[in-house]
C-alpha positions, 0 to 999 in steps of 0.5 A: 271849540265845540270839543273843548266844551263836550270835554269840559262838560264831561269832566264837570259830570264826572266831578260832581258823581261822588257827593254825599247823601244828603248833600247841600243843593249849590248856588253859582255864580259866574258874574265875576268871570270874564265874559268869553269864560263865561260864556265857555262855561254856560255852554260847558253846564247846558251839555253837562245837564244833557248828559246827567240823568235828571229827573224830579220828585221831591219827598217833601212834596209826596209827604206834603200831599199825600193822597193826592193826585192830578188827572186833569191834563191842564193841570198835571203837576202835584204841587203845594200852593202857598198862598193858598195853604193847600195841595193844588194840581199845577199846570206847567209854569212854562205854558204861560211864562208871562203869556209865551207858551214854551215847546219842545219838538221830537225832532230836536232830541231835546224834547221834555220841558224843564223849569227853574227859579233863579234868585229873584224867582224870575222863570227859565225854561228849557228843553232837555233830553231827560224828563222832569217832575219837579215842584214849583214850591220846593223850586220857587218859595224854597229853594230858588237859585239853587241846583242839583247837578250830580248824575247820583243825587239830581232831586232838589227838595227840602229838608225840614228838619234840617231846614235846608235844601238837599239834593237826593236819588230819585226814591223810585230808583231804589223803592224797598229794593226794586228800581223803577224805570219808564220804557213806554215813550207814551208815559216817560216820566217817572214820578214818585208820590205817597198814598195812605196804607191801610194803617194810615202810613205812606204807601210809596207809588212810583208811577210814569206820567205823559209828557208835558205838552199844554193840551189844546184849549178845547179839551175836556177838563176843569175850567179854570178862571182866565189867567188861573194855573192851577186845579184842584186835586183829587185825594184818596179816602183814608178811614182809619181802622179804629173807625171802621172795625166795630 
């Protein structure tokens, strides 16, 4: 019934609270389930996530390509490109999921867009009641398949020193003792990156972005080549002090 899955949601949030930092992202399988369990099961985890405080930005990315920013609103989403060897700026995988453009309405309560890649890197796309700013290579190239489903450590992003996938907190949610938040509806989500500080270190920037909605083909902005999905960025200028003070 629909109460045995709120209940069953619930208990699942509740469960996954307490992991340790930074813990393995997870891998599920249900293949092996009878059918009505399955069943069960998937609806049990689509409320779980609704009820889970999710929102994305990897560190590995904002080290990756620091500097760089994305203000073409085709293309909104910081992202590394691994065939091209370079930061890129990303527009939303769901916008063109093998020529369907996916959309989440106000009125359904649902209304961010999410993304994920399943083990053959094949796409879902779904509407959540919580905003998402992941990265297309920490979820596709790196981590396919795998999840991050604690309410604590919902981030999923890559460790390259331990040459694993983790789950972490948001970094905005404790940026050098404040906590970032989004209130304004206009920009909801909240996204984390890295800037160069005067002496060439990373300076944290936490920042809130609009939603993602694929903007109409008519506006202003890069133009890009039929069928591309990505634009370029824009990065800042470092010089470092050595250079500068004769």
């Amino acid at each position: 019934s629909a109460q045995a899955i709120k209940r069953l949601a619930k208990s699942l949030t509740l469960f996954v609270r307490r992991p340790l930092f930074p813990f393995p992202a997870r891998k599920m399988s249900v293949a092996a389930l009878p059918v009505p369990m399955r069943t069960v099961l998937a609806a049990a985890m689509t409320a779980a996530t609704r009820l889970l405080l999710v929102e994305g930005s990897s560190l590995y990315l904002a080290e990756k390509c620091r500097g760089g920013t994305c203000t073409d609103q085709k293309f909104p989403i910081l992202d590394f490109d691994k065939e091209r060897g370079e930061c890129v700026c990303r527009a939303h995988p769901c916008w063109n999921d093998n020529g369907r453009t996916h959309t989440c309405s106000d009125s359904s309560g649902y209304p961010f867009l999410h993304f994920a890649f399943n083990d053959d890197g094949s796409l879902t796309c779904s509407c959540s009641s919580v905003p998402q700013y992941d990265s297309v290579h920490v979820s596709k190239d790196i981590c396919a398949g795998e999840t991050c489903d604690s309410a604590e450590f919902p981030v999923l992003d890559y460790d390259p020193e331990a040459k694993k996938c983790v789950c972490h907190p948001h970094p905005c949610w404790d940026e050098h003792g404040t906590s970032h938040s989004c209130r304004d509806e206009r920009f909801p989500i909240l996204h984390y990156r890295e800037d160069f500080a005067e002496d060439g270190s990373a300076l944290p920037k936490c920042e809130c972005v609009a939603r993602f909605e694929k903007p109409a083909s008519g506006l202003r902005g890069s133009s890009p080549r039929q069928g591309q999905d990505w634009g370029v960025c824009t990065f800042s200028s470092y010089t470092p002090r050595s250079r500068t003070s004769a």
